[in-house]
N, C-alpha and C positions, 0 to 999 in steps of 0.2 A: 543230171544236175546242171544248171544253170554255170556258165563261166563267162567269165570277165577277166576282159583281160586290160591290165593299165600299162601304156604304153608311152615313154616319154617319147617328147617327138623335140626337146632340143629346145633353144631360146628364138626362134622365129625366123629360121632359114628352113625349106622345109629338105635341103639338103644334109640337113643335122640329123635325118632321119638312120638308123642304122636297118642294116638285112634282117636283123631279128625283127627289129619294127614290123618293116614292109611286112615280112610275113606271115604274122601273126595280126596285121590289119587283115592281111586279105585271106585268113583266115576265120572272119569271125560273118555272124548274120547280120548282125547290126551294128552302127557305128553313133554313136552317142557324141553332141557337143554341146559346148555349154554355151549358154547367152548370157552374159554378165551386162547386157544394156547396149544403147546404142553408144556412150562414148568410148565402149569397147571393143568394137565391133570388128577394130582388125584382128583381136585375138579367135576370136572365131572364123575367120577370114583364112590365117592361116593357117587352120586344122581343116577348112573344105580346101583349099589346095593341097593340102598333103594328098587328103584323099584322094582328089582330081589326078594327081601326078603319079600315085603309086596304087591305087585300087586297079587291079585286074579284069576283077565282077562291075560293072558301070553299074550295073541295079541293086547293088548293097544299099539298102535303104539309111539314110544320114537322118539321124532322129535331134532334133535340137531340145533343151530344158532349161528355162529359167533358172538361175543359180540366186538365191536369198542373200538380199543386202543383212549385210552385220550391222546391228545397231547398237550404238556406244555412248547412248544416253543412260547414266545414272548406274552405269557397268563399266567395272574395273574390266582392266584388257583382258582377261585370263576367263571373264563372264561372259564378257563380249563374245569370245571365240568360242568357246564355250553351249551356250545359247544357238551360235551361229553352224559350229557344225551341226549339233543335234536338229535342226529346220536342212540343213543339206542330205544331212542321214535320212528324212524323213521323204524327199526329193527325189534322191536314190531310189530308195524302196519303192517307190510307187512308177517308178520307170524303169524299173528290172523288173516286175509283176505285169504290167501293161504290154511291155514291147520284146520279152524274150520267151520262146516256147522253154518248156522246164527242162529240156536237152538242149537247148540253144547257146549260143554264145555271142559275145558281144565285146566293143573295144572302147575305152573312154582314153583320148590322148592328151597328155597330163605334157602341160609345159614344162620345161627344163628336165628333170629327173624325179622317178614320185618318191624315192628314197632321199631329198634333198630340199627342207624348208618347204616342205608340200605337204598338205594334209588329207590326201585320197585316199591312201591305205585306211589313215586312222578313224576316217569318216566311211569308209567300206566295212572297217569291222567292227563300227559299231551300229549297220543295218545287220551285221552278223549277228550280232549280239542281244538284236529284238527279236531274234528266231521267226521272223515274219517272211522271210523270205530265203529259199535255199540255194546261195552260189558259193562256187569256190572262184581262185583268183589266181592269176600270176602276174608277176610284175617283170617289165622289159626294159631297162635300165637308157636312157638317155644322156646327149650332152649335156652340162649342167650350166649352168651360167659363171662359175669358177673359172670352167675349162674355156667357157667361149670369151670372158674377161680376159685371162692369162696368155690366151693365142691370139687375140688383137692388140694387145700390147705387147708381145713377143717379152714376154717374161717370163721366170718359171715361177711358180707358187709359192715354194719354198728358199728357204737360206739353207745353204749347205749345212746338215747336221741340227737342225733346228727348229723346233714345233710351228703350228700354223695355225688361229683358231679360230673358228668361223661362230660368229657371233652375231647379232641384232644393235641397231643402234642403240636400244633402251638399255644395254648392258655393255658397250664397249667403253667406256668412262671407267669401269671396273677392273680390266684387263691390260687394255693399251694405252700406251707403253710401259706400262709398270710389269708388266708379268709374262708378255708377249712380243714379240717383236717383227710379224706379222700377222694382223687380224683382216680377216676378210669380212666383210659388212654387209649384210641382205636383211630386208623390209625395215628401210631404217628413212620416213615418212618426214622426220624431223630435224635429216642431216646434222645428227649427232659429232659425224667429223669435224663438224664446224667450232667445235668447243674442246677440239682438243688443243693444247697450246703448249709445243713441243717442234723447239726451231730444227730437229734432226729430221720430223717425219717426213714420207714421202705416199705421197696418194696415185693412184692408180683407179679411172673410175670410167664407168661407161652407163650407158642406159641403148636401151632396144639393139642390145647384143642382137648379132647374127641376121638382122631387117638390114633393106634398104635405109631405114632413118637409123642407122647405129653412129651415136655419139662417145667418143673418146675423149678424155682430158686425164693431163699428168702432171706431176713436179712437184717439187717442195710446196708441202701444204699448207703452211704459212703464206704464198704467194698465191695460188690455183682457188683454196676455199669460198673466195669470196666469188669467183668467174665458175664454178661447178653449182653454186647454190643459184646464182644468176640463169646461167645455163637451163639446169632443170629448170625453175620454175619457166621458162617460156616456152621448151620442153612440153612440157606436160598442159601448158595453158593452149598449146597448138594441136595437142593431139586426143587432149580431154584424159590421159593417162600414162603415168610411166612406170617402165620397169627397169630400175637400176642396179647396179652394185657397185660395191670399190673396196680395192684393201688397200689398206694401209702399211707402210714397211719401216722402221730403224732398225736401221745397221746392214751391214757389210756379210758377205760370205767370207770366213776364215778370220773375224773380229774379236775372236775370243779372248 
């Protein structure tokens, strides 16, 4: 049977890469990357250097596959994505059929963690689930963009004794600070932090964790929100793309 194996390789250091990684790349026959377009091009960019730095075999063939724009006209988000894996699922399948012998194996390397705000698994098992193609799968767990956030700002995640809840911008309004007293924030497109209005908070934020272009900014959020929304957009107006996160913090260890 066909295997696949999904392999985080970290937020764009290809040092983030772990021994389980490496080994299980240069264990497989093919290596699979994705093309999300020319304004993305260094994500792609830094999956053939991983390769280049850690393939052993030089002739493991690097097979590339256009990845389907989501389109979110006249579709609610949940349609959008929706719609959007079901055309990736369909992408998949016809690039595990074309490019792996039916004993062969293969490796897709999944930025940050595939267990984490990533949808590989879920779009893997549901080419499983069209019975059109037969793989099995394991997953290699990676750095996650949490860990690479929290160790360039040398802070720890959590408050002593105290929940943490990792949430979307379209839902932190609901949570923080009413309920939570640190939230961490991924695919949040509309810097929803911008509207929270809470003179105690404290923001914690970065974009292109773990690259050469990695941006940090910190402080009282009341102060920083308006130089973080600044920031990104010329950011992203200079790179054609970004990848951010941030948590958010009130209160103190030992506050209770």
């Amino acid at each position: 049977m066909r295997h696949l194996y999904l392999i985080g390789i970290g937020t764009g250091n290809p040092e983030h890469m772990t021994v389980q990684g490496i080994n299980a790349l240069n264990a497989v026959d093919v290596v699979f990357i994705p093309d999300k377009g020319e304004a993305k091009t260094g994500l792609a960019d830094v999956r053939r250097e991983i390769c280049a730095r850690y393939l052993t075999r030089q002739d493991t063939p690097l097979i590339a596959y256009d990845v389907p724009v989501r389109q979110t006209a006249d579709r609610s988000y949940t349609q959008g994505v929706d719609a959007w894996h079901a055309d990736i699922a369909a992408v998949y399948e016809q690039m595990l059929t074309d490019n792996m012998a039916e004993d062969g194996s293969a490796a897709l390397l999944v930025w940050g963690d595939p267990g984490l705000y990533d949808s590989t698994i879920r779009i893997l098992q549901r080419v499983l689930a069209r019975g059109n193609v037969a793989v099995d799968y394991s997953v290699i767990p990676g750095i996650t963009s949490i860990q690479a956030l929290t160790a360039s700002h040398r802070i720890p995640l959590n408050l002593v004794g105290k929940p943490v809840e990792i949430t979307t911008g379209r839902r932190l309004a609901a949570s923080f600070p009413a309920l939570v007293g640190t939230a961490v924030v991924m695919l949040d497109g509309e810097q929803a932090f911008a509207k929270i209005e809470d003179p105690d908070a404290f923001i914690y934020w970065g974009a292109y964790l773990g690259t050469d272009d990695e941006i940090l900014l910190s402080g009282r959020l009341a102060d920083v929100a308006p130089t973080i929304a600044a920031t990104r957009a010329a950011a992203r107006a200079r790179h054609g793309w970004i990848m951010d996160i941030y948590l958010l913090r009130k209160g103190q260890d030992f506050d209770d």
